[in-house]
C-alpha positions as CSV (number, residue, x, y, z in Angstrom):
1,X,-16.5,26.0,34.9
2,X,-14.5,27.6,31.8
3,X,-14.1,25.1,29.0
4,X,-10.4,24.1,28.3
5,X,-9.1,23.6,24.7
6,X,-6.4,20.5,24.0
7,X,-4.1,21.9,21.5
8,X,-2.3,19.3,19.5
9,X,1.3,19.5,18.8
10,X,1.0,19.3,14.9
11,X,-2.5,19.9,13.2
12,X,-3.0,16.7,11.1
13,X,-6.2,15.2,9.2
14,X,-7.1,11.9,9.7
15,X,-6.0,8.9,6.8
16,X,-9.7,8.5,5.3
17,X,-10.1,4.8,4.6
18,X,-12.1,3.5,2.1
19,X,-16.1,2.9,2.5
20,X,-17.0,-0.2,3.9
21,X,-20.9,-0.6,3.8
22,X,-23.7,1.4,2.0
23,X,-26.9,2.5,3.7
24,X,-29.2,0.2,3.2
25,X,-27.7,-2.6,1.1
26,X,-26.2,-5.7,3.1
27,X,-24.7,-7.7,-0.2
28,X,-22.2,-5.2,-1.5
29,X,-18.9,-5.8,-3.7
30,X,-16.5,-4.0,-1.8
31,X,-13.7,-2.7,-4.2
32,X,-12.6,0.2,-1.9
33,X,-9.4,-0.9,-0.1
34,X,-7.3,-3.5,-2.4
35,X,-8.2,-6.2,-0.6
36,X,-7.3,-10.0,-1.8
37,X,-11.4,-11.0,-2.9
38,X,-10.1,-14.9,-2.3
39,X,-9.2,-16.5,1.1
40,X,-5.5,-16.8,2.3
41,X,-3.8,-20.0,2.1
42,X,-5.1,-23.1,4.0
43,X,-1.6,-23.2,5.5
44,X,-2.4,-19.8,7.2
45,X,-6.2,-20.5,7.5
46,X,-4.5,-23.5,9.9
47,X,-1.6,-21.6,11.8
48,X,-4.3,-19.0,12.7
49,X,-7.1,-21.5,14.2
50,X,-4.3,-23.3,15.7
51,X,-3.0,-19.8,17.8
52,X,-6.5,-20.1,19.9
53,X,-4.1,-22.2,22.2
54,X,-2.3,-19.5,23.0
55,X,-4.7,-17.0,23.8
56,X,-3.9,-16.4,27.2
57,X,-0.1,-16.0,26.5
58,X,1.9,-12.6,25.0
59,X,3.3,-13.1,21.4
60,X,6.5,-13.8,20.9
61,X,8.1,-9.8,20.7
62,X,11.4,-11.1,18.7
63,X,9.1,-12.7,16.5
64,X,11.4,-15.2,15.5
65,X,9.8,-17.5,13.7
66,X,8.2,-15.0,11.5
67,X,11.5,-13.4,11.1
68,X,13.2,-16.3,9.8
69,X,10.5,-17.6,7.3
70,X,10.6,-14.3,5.6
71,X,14.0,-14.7,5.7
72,X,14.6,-17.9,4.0
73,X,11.8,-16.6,1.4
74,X,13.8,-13.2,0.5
75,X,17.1,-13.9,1.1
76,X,17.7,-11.3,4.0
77,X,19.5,-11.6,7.2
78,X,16.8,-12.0,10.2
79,X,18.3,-10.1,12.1
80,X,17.7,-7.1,9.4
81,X,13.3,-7.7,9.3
82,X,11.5,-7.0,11.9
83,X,7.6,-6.7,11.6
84,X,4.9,-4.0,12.0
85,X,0.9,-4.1,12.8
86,X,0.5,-3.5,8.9
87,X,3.5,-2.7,6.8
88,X,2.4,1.0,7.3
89,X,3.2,0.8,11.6
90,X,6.5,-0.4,10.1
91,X,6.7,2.7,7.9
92,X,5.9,4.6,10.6
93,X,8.3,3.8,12.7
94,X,11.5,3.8,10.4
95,X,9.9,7.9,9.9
96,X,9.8,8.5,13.5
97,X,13.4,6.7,14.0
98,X,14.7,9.2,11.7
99,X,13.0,12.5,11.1
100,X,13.0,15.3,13.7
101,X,11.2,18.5,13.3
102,X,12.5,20.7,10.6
103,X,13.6,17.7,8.8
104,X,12.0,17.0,5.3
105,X,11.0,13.9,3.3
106,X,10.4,13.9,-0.1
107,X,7.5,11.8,-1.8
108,X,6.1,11.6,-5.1
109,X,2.4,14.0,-5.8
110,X,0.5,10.4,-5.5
111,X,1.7,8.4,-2.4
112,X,-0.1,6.6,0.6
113,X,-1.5,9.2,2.3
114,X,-0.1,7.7,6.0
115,X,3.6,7.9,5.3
116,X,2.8,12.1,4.7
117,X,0.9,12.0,8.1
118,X,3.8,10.4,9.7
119,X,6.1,12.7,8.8
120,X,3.7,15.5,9.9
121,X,3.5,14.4,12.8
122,X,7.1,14.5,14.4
123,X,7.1,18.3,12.7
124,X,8.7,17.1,9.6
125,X,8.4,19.0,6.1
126,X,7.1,17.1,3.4
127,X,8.2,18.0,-0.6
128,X,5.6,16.1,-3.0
129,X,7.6,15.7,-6.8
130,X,5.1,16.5,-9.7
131,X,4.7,12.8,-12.0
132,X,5.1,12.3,-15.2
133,X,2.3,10.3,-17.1
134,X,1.3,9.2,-13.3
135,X,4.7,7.2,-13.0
136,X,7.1,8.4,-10.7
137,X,9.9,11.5,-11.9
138,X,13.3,10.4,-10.3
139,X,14.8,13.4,-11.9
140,X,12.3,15.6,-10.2
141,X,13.2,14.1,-6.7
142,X,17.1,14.2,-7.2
143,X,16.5,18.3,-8.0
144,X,14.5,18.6,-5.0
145,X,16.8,17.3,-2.0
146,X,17.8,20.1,0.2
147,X,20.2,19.7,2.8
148,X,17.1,19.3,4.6
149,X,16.2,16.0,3.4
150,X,16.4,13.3,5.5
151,X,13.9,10.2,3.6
152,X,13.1,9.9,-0.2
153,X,9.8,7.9,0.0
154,X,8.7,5.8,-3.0
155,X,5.7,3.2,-3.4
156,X,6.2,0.9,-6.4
157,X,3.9,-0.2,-7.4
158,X,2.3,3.7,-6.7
159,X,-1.0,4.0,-4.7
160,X,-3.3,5.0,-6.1
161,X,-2.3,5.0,-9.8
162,X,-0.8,1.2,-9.7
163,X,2.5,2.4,-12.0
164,X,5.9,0.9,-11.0
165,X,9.3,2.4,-10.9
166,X,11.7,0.7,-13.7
167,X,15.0,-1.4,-11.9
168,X,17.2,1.2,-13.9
169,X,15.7,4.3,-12.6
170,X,15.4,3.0,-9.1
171,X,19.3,2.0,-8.9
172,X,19.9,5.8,-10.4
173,X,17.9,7.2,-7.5
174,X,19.9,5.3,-4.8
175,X,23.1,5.8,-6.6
176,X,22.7,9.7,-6.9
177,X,20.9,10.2,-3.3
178,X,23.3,12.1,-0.8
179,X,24.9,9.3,1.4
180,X,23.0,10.6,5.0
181,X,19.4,10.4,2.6
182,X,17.2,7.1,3.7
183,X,15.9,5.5,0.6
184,X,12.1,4.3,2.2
185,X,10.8,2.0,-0.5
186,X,6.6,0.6,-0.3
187,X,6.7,-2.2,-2.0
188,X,3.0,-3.4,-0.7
189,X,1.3,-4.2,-4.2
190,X,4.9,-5.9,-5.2
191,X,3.5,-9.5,-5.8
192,X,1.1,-8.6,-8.4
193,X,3.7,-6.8,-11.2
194,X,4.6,-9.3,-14.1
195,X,6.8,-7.2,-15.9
196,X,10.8,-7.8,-15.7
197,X,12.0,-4.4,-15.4
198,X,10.6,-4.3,-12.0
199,X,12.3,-4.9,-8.4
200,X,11.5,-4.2,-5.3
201,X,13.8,-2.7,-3.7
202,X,15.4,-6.1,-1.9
203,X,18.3,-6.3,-4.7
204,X,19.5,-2.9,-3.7
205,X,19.4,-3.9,0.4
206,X,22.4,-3.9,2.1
207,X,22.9,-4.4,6.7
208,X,25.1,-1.6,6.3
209,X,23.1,0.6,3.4
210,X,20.5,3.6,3.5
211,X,17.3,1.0,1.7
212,X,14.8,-0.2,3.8
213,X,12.2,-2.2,1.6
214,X,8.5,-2.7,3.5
215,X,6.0,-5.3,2.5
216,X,2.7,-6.5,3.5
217,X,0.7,-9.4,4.5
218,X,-2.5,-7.4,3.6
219,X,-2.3,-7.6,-0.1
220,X,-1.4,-10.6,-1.6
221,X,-1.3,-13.1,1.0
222,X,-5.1,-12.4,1.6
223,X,-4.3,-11.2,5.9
224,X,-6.2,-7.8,6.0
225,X,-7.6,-8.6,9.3
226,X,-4.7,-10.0,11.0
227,X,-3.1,-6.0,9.9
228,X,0.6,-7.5,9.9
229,X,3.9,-6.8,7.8
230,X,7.3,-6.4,7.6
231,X,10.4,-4.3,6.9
232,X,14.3,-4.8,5.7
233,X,16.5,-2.7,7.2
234,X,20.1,-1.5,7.5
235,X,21.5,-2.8,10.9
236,X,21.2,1.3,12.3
237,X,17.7,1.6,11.3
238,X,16.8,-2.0,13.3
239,X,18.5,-0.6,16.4
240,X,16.8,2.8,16.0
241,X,13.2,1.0,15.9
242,X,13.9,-1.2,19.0
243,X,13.8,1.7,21.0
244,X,10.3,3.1,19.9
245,X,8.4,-0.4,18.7
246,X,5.8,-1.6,21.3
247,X,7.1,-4.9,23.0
248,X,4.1,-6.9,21.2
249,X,3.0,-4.8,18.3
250,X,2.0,-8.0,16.4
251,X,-0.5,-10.6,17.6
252,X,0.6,-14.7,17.8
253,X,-2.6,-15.1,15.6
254,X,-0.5,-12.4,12.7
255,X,2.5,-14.1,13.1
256,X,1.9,-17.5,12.7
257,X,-0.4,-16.8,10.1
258,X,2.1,-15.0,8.2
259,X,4.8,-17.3,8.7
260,X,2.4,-20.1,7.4
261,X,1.8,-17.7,4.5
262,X,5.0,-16.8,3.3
263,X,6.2,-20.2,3.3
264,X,3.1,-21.3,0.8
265,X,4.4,-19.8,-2.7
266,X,2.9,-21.9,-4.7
267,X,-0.2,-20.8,-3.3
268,X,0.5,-17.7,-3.7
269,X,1.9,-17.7,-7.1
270,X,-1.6,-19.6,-8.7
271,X,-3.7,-16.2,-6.5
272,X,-1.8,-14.0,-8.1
273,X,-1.4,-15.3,-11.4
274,X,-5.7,-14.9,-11.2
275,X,-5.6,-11.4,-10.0
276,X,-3.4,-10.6,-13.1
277,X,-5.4,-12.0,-15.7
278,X,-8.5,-10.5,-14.0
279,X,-7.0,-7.2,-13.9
280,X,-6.0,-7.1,-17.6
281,X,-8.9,-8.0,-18.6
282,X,-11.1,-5.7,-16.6
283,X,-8.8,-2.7,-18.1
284,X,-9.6,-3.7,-21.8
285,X,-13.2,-3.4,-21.0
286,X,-12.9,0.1,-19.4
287,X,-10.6,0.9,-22.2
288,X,-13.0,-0.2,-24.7
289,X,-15.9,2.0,-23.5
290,X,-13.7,4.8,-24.1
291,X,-12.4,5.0,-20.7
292,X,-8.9,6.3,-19.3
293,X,-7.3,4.2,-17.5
294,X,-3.5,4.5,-15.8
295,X,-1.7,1.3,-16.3
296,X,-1.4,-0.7,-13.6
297,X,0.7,-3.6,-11.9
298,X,-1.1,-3.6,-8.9
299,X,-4.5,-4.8,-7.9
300,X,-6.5,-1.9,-8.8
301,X,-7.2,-0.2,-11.7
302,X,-7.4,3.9,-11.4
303,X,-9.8,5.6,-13.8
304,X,-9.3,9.5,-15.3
305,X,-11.8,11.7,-16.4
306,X,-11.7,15.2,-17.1
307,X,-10.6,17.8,-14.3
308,X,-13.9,19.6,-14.1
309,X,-16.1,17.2,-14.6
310,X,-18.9,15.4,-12.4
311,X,-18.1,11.9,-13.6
312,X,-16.0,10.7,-10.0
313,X,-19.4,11.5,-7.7
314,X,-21.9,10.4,-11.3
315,X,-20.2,7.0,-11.3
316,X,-19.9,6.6,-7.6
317,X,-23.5,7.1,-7.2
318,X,-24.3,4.6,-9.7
319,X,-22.0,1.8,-8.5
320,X,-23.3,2.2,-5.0
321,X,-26.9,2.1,-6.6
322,X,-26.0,-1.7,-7.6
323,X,-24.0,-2.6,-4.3
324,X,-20.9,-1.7,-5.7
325,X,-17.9,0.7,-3.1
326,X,-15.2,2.0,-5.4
327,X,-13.1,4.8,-3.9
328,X,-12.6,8.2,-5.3
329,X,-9.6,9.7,-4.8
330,X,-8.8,11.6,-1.8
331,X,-6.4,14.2,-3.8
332,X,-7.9,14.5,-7.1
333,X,-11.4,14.9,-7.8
334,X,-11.6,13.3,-11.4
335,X,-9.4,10.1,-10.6
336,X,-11.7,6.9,-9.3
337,X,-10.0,3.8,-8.0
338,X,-11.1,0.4,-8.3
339,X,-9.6,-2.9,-6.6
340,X,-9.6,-5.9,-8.2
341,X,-12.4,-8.5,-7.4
342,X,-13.6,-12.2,-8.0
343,X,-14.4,-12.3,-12.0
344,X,-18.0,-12.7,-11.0
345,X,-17.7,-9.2,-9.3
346,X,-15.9,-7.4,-11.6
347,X,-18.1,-8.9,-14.4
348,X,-21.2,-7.2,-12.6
349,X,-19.1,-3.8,-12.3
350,X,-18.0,-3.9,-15.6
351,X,-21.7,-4.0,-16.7
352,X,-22.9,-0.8,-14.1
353,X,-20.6,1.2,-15.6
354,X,-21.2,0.0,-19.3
355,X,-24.9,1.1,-18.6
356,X,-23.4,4.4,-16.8
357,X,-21.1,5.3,-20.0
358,X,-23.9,4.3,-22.9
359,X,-26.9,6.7,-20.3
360,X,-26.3,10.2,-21.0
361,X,-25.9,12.2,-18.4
362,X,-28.9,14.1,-18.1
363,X,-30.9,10.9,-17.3
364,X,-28.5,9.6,-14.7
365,X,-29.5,9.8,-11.3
């Protein structure tokens, strides 16, 4: 019998995650995905133990209670959130709501890597702007809208380089967008900036606007696992999603955990307060052994070395070596990500790599 060939509509390549385990080592550090290293709140830890009675019983699809938690939280309408498996299903489907083939979005060079598959995959054009000092360049993306371009797609703070874009430059890009352009902004690392320039997105929001802000429970709130999130948008976007979101995209167990979660601020005000001051001080130490490292307001820290160098796979090697998964970057081969860990962790990496900076690099192995 003659073989058959599937062809797919659009010819994509996967999202590549980051490692989770390295052969033959069962204690590792995992600082490969910008995970939260501490346990969510007890409130959550609660509402998700509690959802075991309802095991046998569909979640709730408006997700109400969810809704209206975030609500009272952020100050937006419920009826203008609705939730995603992940704040990246929710970017997902305000991209397929919107873009057709032939249609183009434009993101910035460094961007998470799923909002670009997205976009491939309903036969949309993407249009990556070139950065400037690894922050985004609204100039560059206002002189690259065609009559083609249907989303502008920002993360702020940035993934992978943890930068933000400034309140001022933000309001510039939504107030010189054509009026027919969606403004798509990732605000998934949003918790963790400190600096008062910054905004999300949220003070720009509007039922009857072109913003749609998406957050995460993944980050901050410490819910990896329970892969839930959230998205504001204009009243036309919400309708346009109804018709393409799943019935019961997000599991009881997500919701009420969230909704326990979002409602704890003070809890999550004292986790993020340590994640900052562990973050700063784990780029002084990179800094002072002579590394380059990008600014950042997120929790991760992204290292440079030179373009044609072998330092990425060199330092990789030896951090795995000592139980350690950073994550090189997908799109650059001298940049090297590194999440943010317990201080015990990050005082162990902080050491491999002090040792892997002062060896020269003949003798590394």
């Amino acid at each position: 019998m003659a073989s058959r060939t599937i062809k797919t509509s659009t010819p994509l390549e996967p999202y590549k995650q980051g490692e989770t385990a390295i052969e033959g080592q069962k204690d590792i550090i995992k600082l490969s995905s910008n995970e939260l290293p501490y346990p969510p709140s007890p409130l959550a830890l609660q509402a998700f133990v509690d959802a075991q009675a309802y095991l046998s019983r569909y979640p709730d699809g408006s997700q109400l209670a969810l809704r209206d938690a975030i609500s009272k939280i952020h100050g937006i309408s419920t009826s203008n959130i609705f939730a995603g498996n992940g704040s990246e299903e929710a970017i997902g489907l305000v991209i397929r709501s919107v873009l057709s083939p032939g249609d183009e979005m434009i993101i910035s060079e460094n961007s998470f890597k799923m909002a670009e598959i997205y976009a491939s995959s309903v036969g949309a054009k993407i249009t990556k702007c070139p950065e400037r000092d690894f922050r985004v360049d609204v100039q560059a993306i206002l002189a690259a809208i065609t009559e083609d371009t249907k989303i502008v797609y920002l993360c702020s703070p940035n993934n992978p380089t943890g930068t933000y874009t400034r309140k001022t430059e933000l309001f510039h890009l939504e107030t010189q967008l054509p009026k027919d352009v969606i403004l798509i902004l990732d605000a998934a690392y949003a918790e963790f900036v400190g600096e008062p320039d910054y905004d999300s997105g949220l003070a720009l929001f509007s039922p009857h606007g072109r913003v749609v802000v998406t957050r995460t429970f993944s980050k901050a709130y410490g819910l990896a696992a329970q892969r839930i999130g959230w998205a504001a948008a204009p009243d036309n976007i919400i309708d346009a999603v109804a018709c393409i979101r799943t019935p019961f995209n997000t599991n009881t167990a997500a919701q009420n955990a969230a909704t326990a979660a979002v409602l704890d601020q003070s809890y999550l005000k004292e986790i993020v307060a340590r994640i900052q001051k562990t973050r700063d001080a784990f780029i002084e130490e990179l800094r002072n052994l002579g590394l380059t490292v990008v600014p950042s307001q997120a929790n991760f820290v992204l290292i440079i070395f030179s373009p044609h160098s072998t330092d990425v796979p060199a330092l990789d090697a030896a951090l795995k070596a000592h139980g350690i998964l950073g994550r090189p970057a997908s799109e650059s081969a001298h940049e090297f990500r590194l999440s943010i860990g317990t201080d015990d962790e990050m005082a162990k990496t902080i050491s491999v790599i002090r040792k892997w900076v002062q060896t020269p690099r003949k003798e590394q192995k």
